[in-house]
ZALO-640659 format. One line per field, with one value per residue (C-alpha): residue in three letters; x, y, z. Coordinates in pm, 1 decimal. Layout:
<donus>
code <- (ALA_...)
X <- (X_...)
Y <- (Y_...)
Z <- (Z_...)
</donus>
This chain:
<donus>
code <- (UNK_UNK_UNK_UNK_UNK_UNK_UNK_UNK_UNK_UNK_UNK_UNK_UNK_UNK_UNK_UNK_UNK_UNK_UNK_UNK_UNK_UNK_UNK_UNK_UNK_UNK_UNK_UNK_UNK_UNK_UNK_UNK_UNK_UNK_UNK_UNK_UNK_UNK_UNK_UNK_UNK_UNK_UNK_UNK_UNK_UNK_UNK_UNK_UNK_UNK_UNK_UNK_UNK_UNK_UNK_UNK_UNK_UNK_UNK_UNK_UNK_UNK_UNK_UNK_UNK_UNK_UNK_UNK_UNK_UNK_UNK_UNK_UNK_UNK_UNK_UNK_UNK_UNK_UNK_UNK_UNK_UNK_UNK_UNK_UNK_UNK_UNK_UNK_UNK_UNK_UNK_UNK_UNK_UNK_UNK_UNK_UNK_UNK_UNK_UNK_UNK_UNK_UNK_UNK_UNK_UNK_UNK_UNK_UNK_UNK_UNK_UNK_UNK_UNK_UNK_UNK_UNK_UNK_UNK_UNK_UNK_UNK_UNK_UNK_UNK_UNK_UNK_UNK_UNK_UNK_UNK_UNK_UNK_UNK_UNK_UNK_UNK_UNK_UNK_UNK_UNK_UNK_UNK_UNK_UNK_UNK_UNK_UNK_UNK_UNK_UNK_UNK_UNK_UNK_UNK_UNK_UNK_UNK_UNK_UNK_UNK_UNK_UNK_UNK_UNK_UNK_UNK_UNK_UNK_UNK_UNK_UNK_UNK_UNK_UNK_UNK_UNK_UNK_UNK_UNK_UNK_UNK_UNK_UNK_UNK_UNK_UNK_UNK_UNK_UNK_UNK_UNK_UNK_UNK_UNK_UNK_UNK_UNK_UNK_UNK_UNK_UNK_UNK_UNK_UNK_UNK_UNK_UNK_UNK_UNK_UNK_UNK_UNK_UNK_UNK_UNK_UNK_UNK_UNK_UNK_UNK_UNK_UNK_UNK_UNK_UNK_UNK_UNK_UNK_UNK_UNK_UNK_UNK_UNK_UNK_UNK_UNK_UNK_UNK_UNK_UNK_UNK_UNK_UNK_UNK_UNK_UNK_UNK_UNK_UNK_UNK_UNK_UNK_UNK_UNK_UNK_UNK_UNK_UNK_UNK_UNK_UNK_UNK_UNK_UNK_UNK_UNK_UNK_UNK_UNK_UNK_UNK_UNK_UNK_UNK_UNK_UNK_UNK_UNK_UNK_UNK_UNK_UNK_UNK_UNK_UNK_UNK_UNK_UNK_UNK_UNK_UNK_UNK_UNK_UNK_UNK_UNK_UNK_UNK_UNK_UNK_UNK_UNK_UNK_UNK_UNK_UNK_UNK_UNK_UNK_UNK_UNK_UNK_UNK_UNK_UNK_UNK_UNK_UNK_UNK_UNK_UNK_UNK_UNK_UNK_UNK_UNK_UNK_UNK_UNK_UNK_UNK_UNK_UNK_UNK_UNK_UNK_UNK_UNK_UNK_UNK_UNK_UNK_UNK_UNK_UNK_UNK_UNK_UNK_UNK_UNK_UNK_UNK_UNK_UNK_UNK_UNK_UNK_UNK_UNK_UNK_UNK_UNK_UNK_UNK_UNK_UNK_UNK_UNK_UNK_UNK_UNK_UNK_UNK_UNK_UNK_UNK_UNK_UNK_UNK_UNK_UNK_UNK_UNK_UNK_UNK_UNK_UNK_UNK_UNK_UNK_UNK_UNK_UNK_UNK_UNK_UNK_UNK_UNK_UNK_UNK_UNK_UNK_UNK_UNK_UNK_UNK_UNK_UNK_UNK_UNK)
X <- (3770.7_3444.2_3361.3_3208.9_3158.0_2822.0_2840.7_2623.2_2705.5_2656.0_2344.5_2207.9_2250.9_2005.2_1766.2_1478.2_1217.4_1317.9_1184.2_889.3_817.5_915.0_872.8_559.8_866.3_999.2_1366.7_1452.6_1782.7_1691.5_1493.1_1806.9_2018.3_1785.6_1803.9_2164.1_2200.4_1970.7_2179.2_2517.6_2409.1_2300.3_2645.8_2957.5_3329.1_3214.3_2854.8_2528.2_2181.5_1948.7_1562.5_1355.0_1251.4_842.1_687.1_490.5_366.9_574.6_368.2_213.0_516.0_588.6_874.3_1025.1_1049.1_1268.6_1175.7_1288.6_1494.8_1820.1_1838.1_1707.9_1957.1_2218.2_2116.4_2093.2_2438.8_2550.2_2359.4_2480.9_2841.4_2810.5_2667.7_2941.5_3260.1_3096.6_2972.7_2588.1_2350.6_2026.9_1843.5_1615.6_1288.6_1256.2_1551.0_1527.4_1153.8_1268.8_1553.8_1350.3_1076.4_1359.8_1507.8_1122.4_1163.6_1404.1_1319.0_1591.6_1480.5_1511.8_1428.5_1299.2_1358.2_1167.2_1257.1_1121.9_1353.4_1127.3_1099.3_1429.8_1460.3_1425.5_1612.1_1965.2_2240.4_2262.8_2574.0_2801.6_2744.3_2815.1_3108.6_3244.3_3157.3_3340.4_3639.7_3666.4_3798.7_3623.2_3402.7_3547.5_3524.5_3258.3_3047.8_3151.3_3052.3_2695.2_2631.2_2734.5_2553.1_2216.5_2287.8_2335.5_1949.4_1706.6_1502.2_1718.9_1893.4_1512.6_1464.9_1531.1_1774.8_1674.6_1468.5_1207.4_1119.0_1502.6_1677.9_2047.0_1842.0_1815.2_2195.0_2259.6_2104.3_2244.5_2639.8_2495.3_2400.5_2656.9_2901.0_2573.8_2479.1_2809.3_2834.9_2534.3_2565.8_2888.0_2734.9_2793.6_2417.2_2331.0_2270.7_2048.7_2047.8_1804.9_1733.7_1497.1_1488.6_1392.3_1277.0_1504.7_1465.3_1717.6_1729.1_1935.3_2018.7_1984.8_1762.3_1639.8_1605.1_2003.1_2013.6_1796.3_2015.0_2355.8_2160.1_2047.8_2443.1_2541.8_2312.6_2458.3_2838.3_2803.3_2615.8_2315.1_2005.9_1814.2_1558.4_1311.9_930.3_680.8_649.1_904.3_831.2_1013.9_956.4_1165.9_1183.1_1233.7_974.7_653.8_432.8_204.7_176.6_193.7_280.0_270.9_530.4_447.6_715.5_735.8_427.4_374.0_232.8_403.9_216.9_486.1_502.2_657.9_734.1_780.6_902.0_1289.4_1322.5_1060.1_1057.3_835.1_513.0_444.0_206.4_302.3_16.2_-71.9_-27.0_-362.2_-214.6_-194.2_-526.4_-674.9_-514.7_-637.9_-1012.0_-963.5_-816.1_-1089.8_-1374.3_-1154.4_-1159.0_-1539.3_-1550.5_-1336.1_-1560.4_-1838.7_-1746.2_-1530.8_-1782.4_-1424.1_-1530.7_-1156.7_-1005.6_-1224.2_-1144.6_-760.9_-774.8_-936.3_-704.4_-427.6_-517.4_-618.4_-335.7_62.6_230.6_573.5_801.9_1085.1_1422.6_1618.2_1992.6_2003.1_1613.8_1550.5_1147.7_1061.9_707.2_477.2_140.3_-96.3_152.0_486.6_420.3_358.7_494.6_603.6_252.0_163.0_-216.7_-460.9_-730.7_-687.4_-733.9_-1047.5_-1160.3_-1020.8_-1275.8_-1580.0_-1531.4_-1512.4_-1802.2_-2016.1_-1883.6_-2029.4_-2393.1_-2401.8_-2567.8_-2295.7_-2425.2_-2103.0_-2094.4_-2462.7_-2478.1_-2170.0_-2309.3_-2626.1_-2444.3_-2255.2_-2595.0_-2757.4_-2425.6_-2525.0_-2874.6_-2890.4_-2578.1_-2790.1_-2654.3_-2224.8_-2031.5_-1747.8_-1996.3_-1925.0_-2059.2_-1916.9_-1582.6_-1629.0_-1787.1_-1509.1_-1203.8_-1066.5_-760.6_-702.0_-694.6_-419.7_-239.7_-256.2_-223.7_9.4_-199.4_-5.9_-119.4_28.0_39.7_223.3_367.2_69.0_-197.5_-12.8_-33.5_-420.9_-459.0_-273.1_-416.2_-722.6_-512.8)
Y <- (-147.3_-310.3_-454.8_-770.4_-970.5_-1110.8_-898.4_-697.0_-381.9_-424.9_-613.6_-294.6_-120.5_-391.7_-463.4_-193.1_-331.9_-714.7_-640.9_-474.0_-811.6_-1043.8_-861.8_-586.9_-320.6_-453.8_-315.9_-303.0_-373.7_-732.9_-834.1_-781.4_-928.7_-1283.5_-1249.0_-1188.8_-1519.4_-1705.0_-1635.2_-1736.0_-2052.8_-2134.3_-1959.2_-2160.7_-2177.4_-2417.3_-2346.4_-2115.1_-2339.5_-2186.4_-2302.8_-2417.4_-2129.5_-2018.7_-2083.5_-1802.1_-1655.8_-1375.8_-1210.1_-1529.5_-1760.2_-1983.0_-1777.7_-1767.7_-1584.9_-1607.1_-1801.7_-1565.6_-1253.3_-1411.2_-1624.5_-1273.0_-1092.0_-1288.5_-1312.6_-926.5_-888.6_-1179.1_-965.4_-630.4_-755.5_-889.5_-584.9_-385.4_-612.1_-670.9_-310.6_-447.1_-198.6_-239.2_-100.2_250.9_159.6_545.2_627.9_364.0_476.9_885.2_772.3_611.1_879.6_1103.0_910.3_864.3_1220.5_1268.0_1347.5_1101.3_772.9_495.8_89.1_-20.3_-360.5_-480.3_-813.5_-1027.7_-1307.7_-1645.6_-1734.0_-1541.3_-1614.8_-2013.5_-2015.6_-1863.3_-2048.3_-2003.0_-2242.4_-2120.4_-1729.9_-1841.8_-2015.9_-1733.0_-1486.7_-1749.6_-1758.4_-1398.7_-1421.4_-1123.6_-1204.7_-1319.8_-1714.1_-1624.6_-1501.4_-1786.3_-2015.7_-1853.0_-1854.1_-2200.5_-2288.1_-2105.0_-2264.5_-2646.2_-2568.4_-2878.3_-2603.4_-2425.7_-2703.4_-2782.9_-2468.1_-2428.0_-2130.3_-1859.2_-1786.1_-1556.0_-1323.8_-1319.6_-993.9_-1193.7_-1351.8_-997.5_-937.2_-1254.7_-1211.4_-876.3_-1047.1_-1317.7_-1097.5_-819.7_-973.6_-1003.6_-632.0_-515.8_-701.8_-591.4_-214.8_-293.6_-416.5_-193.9_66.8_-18.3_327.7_251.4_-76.4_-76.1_-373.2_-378.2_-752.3_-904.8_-670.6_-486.9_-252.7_-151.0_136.2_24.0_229.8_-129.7_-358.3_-488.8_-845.0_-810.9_-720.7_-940.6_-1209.5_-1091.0_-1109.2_-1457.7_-1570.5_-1382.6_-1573.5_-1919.7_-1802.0_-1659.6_-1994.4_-1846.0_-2024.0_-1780.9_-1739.0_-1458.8_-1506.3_-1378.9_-1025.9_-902.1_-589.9_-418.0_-101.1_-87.9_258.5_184.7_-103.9_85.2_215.2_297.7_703.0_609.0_282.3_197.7_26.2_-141.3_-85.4_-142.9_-66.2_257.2_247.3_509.5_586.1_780.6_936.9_685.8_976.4_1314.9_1600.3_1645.9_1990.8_1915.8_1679.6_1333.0_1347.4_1104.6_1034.7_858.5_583.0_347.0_27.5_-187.7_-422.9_-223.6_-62.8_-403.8_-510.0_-184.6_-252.4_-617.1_-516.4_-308.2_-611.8_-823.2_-559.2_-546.7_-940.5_-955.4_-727.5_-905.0_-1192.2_-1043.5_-740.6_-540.3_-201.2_-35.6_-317.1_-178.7_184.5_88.3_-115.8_168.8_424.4_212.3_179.2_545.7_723.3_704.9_527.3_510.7_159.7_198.5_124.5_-169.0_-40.0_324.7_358.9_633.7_661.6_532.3_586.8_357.3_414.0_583.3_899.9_722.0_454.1_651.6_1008.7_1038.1_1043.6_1331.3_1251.1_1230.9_1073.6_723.5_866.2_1022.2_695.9_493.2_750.7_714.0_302.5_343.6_538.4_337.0_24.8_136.4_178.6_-112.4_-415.5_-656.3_-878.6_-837.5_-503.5_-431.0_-613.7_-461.2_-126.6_-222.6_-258.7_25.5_197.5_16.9_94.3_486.8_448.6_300.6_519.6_835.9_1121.9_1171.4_1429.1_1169.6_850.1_530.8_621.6_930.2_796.1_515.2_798.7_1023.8_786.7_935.9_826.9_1162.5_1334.2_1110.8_1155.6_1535.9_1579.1_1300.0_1179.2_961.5_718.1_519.3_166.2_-56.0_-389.8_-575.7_-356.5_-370.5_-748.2_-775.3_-508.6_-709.6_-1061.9_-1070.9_-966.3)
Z <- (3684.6_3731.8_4080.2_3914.0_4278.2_4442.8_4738.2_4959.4_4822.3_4489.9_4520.8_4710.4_4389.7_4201.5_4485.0_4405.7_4204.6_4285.9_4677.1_4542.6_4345.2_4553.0_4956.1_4848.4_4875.3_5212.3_5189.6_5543.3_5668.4_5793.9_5481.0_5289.4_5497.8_5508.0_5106.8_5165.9_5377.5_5159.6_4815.6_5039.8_5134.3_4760.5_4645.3_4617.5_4460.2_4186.6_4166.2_4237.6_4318.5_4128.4_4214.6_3958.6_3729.5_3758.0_3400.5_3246.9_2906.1_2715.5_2464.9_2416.0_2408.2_2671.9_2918.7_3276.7_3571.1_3886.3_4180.5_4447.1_4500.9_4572.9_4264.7_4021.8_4254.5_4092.8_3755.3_3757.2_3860.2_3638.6_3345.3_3465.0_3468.1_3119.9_2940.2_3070.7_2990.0_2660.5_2605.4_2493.6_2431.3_2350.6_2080.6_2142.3_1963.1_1972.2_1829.5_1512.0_1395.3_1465.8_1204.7_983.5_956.1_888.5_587.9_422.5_484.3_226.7_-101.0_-313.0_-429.7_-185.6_-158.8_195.5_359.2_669.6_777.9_1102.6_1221.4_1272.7_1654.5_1751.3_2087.8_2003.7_1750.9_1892.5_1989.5_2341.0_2421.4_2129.4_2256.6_2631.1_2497.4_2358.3_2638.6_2880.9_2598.2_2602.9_2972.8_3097.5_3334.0_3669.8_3750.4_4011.1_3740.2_3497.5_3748.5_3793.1_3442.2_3397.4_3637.4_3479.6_3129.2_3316.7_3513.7_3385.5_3276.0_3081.2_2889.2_2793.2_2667.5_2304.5_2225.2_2492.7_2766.6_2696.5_2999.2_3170.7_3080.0_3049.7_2743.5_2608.7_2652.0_2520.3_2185.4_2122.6_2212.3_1943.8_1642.6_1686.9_1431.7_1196.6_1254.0_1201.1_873.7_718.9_811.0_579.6_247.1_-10.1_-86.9_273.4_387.0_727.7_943.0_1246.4_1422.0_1724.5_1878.7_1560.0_1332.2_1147.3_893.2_590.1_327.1_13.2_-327.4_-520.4_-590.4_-216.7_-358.3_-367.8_-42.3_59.3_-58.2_104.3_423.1_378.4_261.9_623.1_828.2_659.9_717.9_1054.1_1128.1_1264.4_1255.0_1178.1_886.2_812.9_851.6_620.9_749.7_483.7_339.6_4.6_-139.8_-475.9_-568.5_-926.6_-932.2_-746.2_-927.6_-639.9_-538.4_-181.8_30.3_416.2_604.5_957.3_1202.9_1561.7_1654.4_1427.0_1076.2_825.5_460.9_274.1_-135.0_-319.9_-614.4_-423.0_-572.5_-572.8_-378.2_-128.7_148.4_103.3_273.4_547.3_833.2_1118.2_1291.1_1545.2_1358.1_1276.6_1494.1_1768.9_1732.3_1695.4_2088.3_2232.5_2096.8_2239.8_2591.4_2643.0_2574.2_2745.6_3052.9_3067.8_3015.1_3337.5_3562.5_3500.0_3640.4_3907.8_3956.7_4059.4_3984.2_4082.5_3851.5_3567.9_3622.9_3643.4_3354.0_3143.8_3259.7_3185.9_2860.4_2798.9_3004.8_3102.6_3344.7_3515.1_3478.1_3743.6_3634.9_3780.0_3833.0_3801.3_3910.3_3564.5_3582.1_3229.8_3138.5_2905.5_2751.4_2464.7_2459.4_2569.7_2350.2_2025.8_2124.3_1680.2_1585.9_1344.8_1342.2_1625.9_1407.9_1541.5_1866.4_1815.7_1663.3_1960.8_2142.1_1930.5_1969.9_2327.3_2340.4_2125.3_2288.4_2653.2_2525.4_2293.3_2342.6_2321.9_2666.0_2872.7_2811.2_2834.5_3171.5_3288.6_3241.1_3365.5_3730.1_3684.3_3610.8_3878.8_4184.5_4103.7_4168.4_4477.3_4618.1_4514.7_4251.5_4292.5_4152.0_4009.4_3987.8_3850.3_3562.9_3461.3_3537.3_3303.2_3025.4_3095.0_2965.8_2650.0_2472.8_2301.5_2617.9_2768.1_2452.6_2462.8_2831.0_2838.4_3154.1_3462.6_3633.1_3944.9_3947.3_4210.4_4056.7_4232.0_4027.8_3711.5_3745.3_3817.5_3538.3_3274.0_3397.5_3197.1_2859.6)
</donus>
């Protein structure tokens, strides 16, 4: 049975990357136990205090962060607890595009659906899924208390649907839409449902446009919300007349035969998306924009190696090393073309004459000549960055929480 309780041993268990956020990795006995004493005095039988939540952007939307590692602490738990009654697991982003190269793979006619829901997180019902997780009786009245008490914060109630940047949010959403998933993996010539967040893709053995429709007539009778933006993609296999088509899909770009032959498998290639490519190119202006007016030259370097290499996000609970980055991001790939492109920009980009990068170079240039000829000088460190050698090499870096946040403050 699951120990669901707000105590000090199973907030050990959750503590990890929280102190390292909040205490710059203090985990001593006595920080604990002040976080310990802290959360107490906010804890009670018919109620948890929670502090007003810290405002911040979320891939551009507006989001929230815990104040302070008692109050996340408690959410994590709350969360923890709740994926395990409720048996939520969230989608593998790996997993779904590895399946759906596999089934443009085959060789048998096929119609493809891509779908994006319209502001997802703003548009779920948040009170009707925490009424039904409190109706369920599973959780313990500690932890119905807690998240009561989190749904009731001013800033919550103000929120529209979700909170973006709170992992129970995640959770949430997946309780909310797991009817809806389970009812469209059931509609007859559905042969593959993947959803990722909100993107979903579908392959179908009918006209998609049918499909389509169920989908629509599920939202409306599950009572969801919910409508599809115009990032819809269809493939009719007896309508497309095209020899080849591409299909954007978290975060990779796939161009597959439309008309293969029968007793071979369909030809594919598997890409960075134009989207993606497009933020790299920009983080990388926006990186050289940043040291010239900060004139951080270790900032620079970090931010290029970020981009061009690997690095390691630590897990919360069970502390698994997950990595991130040009390979980890896009290990499917079956062409490093993009890559050598991404290298040619960034090559041409550090001797052009755009004026922040010219004048950042120019100090680079300038930090070398007055500190005499190095071995590894600025210079060549900035000229050796390549993208398809972290790719290849699948190239680590180290980042503390503190760097990742100076690196990413400029994007």
């Amino acid at each position: 049975m699951l120990n669901q309780s707000i105590n000090e041993k199973n907030l050990k268990l959750l503590k990890g990357r929280t102190f390292q956020k909040f205490l710059k990795g203090n985990d001593s006995e006595s920080a604990f136990t002040k976080v310990l004493d802290d959360l107490n005095n906010k804890l009670s039988d018919s109620a948890y205090a929670f502090d007003d939540f810290v405002p911040k952007m979320v891939n551009g939307k507006p989001g929230y962060d815990c104040a302070n590692p008692e109050d996340e602490l408690v959410l994590k738990k709350l969360n923890d607890n709740i994926k395990r009654l409720f048996k939520v697991k969230t989608s593998d982003r790996h997993a779904i595009v590895k399946q759906t190269i596999s089934l443009l793979q085959d060789s048998q006619p096929i119609s493809i659906i891509r779908l994006d829901i319209k502001h997802f997180y703003e548009n779920i019902d948040r009170n009707k899924i925490i009424s039904f997780v409190n109706n369920e009786w599973l959780l313990s009245h500690q932890n119905r208390m807690i998240l009561k008490s989190f749904n009731e914060s001013s800033q919550i109630t103000s929120t529209p649907g979700l909170p973006r940047g709170l992992s129970i949010s995640s959770t949430l959403s997946e309780l909310g839409l797991r009817k809806f998933d389970s009812k469209v993996r059931k509609i007859k010539d559905v042969y593959f449902y993947g959803r990722f967040v909100d993107d979903m893709v579908i392959f179908c053995t009918k006209n998609p446009g049918e499909i389509i429709d169920e989908i629509s007539d599920l939202l409306t009778d599950l009572d969801l919300n919910l409508e599809f933006n115009d990032k819809t993609f269809i493939f009719n296999a007896e309508a497309d007349n095209k020899k080849t088509e591409f299909i954007d899909y978290l975060g990779y770009k796939i161009k597959f035969e439309t008309s293969p032959e029968q007793t071979k498998p369909r030809e594919l290639t598997v890409q960075i998306s134009d989207k993606k490519i497009h933020k790299i190119k920009d983080r990388l202006h926006k990186s050289f924009r940043s040291y010239l007016r900060t004139r951080t030259f270790d900032l620079l370097l970090a931010r290029l190696k970020f981009l061009t290499g690997n690095q390691y996000i630590i897990g919360d609970i069970d502390r698994t090393k997950l990595k991130s980055g040009i390979y980890y991001n896009y290990p499917l790939l079956t062409t490093n073309f993009q890559l050598k492109q991404l290298d040619t920009f960034y090559q041409k980009l550090i001797i052009s004459k755009a004026p922040h990068i010219e004048k950042s170079m120019s100090m680079i240039k300038k930090h070398n000549s007055t500190g005499g000829v190095k071995k590894n000088s600025r210079l060549q460190q900035i000229q050796r960055m390549s993208f398809s050698f972290g790719f290849e090499q699948k190239i680590m870096n180290s980042f503390d929480r503190k760097i990742s946040r100076k690196i990413k403050g400029c994007w």
